[in-house]
N, C-alpha and C positions, 0 to 999 in steps of 0.2 A: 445450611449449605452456604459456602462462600460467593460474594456476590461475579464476581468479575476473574479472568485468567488470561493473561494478554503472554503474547508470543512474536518474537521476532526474530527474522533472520537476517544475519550480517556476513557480505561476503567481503574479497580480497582488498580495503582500499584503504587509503592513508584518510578518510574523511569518519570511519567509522567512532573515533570519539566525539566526533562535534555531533554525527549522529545519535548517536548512547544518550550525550549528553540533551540533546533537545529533546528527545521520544520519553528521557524519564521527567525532564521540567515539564511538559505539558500534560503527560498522564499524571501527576501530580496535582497539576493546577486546575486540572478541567474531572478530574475523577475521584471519589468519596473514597474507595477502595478496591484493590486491585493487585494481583498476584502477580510474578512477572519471572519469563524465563525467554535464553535465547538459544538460537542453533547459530553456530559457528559454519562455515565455510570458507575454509582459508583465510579465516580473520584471524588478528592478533589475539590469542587467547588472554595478555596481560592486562587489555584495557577493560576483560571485565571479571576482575575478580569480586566485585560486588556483585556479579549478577550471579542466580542459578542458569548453567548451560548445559541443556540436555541433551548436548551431542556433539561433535564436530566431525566434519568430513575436509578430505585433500583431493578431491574426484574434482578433476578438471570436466569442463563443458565439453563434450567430443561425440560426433555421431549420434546416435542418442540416447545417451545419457544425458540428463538436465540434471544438476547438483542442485539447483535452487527449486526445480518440484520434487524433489527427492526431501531438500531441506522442509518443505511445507507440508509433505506428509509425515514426514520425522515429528514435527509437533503436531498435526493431525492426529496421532495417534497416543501422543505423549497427552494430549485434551481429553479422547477418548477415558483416560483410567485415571480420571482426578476429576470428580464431581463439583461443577461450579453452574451458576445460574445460567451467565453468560461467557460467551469465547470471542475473544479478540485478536484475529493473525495481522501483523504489521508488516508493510516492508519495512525495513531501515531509514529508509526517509521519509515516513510517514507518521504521522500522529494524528491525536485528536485538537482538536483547536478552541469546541464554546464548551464553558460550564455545564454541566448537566447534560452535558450530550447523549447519554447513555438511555434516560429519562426518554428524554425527547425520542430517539430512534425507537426506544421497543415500545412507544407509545403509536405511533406510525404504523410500528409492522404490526401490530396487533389489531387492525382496522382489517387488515384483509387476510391476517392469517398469515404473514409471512416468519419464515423463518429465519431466514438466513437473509445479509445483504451487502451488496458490494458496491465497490464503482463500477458502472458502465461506461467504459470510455471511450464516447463517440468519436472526440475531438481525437482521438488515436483511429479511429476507423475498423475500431471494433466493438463487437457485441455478444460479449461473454463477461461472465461475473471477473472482477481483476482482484487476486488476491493482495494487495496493496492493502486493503485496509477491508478484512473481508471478517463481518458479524456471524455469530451463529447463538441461538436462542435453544437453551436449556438442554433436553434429551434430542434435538436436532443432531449434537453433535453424533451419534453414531445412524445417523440416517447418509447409507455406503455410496448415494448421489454425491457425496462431498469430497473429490478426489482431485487431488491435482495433477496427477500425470498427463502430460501433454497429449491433448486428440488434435488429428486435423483437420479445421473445419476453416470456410471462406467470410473475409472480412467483407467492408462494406465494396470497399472495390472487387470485389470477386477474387485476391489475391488470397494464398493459403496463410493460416496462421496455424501456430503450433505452440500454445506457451503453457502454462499455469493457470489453471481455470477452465480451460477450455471445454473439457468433459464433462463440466456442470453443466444440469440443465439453466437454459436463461429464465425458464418461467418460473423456478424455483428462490428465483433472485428479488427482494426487494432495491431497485436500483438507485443508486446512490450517482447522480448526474451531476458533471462539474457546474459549479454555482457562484462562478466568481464575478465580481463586479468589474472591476479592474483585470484583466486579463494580459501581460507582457509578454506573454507566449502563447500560440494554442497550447500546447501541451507540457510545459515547466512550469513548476508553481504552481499546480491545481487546488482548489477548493472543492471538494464534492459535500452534496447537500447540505454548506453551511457547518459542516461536523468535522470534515477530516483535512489536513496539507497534505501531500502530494508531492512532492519537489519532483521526483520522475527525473529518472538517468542519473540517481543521485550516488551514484556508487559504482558509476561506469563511464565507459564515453556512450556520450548523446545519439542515440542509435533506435530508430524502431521503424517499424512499417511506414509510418506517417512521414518520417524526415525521408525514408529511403523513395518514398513515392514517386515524386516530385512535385506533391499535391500544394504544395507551398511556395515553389519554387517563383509563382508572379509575383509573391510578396516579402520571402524571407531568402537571400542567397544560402543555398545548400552548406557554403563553408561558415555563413552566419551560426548557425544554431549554439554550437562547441561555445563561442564567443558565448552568446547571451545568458547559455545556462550557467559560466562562472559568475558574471556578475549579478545573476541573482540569485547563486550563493552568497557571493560575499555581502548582497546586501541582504538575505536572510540572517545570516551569524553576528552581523554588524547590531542591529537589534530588531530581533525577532517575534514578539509581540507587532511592534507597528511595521514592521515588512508584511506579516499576515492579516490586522488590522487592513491595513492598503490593498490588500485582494478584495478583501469582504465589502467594504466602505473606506472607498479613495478619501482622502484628504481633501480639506474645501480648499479654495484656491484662496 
């Protein structure tokens, strides 16, 4: 059985090759072996003729229709009927970051039996598995708890959420908590467990519960946000190793 089957979906944005391109250098660098397919959603089909894409949709976000939980059960199921040890759903701007990561993780979850695991993204003010960088361990994958179709259930403010994930159970989840040393955002540029980045809002504008709160607002101006998350793109693509290095372990002075 092959070891690894990693999955990503890429939607509408002019950053999608700098993405492509950093999701395969670090699965590369940090993983022994690994199969790799994407789902399309109003991405440039041209930028990846190296990749397998097993599917593509034009289904705009409206009422509710979600394209991007539609996109993650499209490879949900695509996982389902191709036998691999382990299952990897990425967002686009996410990857893995340490060597041996993979090791390290299902040595973890096998301490308590876990199966599956994600980010829990507090610092977003929720608490549901986020499929951002979301693990699944051997015949888990067709265990029918693993659905992304949006449920709606109450964040930590008591406000409703509705996204990707949500309909998992959370005690099913081994959680994957951001683990950054260096922190230039609460919630851009994330590190969760030491194992995965995170850029977050990396293929949209800067937009979620947390910016829209105003839970930030004593410390980050509400029009700030937009500002900070380009420059730390441009200082991730600038050079990318030590932009991620400086999350984990800041630079001595």
């Amino acid at each position: 059985m092959k070891p690894l089957l990693v999955g990503s979906v890429f939607g509408p944005t002019v950053r999608n090759k700098v993405w492509l391109k950093l999701q395969q250098q670090f699965l590369k660098k940090t993983t022994d072996s690994f199969d790799y397919v994407a789902y399309l959603n109003n991405a440039d089909r041209d930028l990846f003729s190296e990749v397998k894409v097993i599917g593509y949709s034009t289904t705009e976000w409206k009422g509710n229709l979600h394209p991007h939980a539609n996109a993650l059960n499209r490879i949900l199921s695509y996982f389902r009927k191709h036998p691999y040890r382990y299952y990897l759903i990425l967002d686009s701007d996410c990857f893995p970051v340490t060597r041996g990561w993979l090791n390290m993780l299902t040595s973890q979850m096998e301490v308590g039996g876990w199966k599956i695991a994600a980010p829990i993204r507090t610092e977003n003010l929720d608490l549901f598995p986020h499929p951002c960088a979301f693990f699944i361990n051997g015949e888990a994958i067709h265990d029918l708890a693993i659905d992304f179709k949006p449920k709606s259930i109450k964040n930590l403010l008591g406000w409703g959420a509705w996204d990707p994930g949500t309909a998992i159970p959370l005690e099913k989840c081994f959680p994957l908590l951001r683990s950054n040393v260096y922190n230039p955002h609460p919630l851009f540029a994330g590190i969760y467990h030491d194992l995965f980045y995170h850029h977050a809002c990396g293929s949209r504008v800067p937009h979620s519960r947390l910016l829209r709160s105003g839970y930030l607002h004593y410390r980050i101006p509400q029009t700030a946000h937009a500002r900070i998350e380009k420059d730390l793109y441009r200082g991730l693509i600038k050079n990318p190793s030590r932009f991620i290095k400086d999350l984990m372990r800041p630079r001595k002075k």
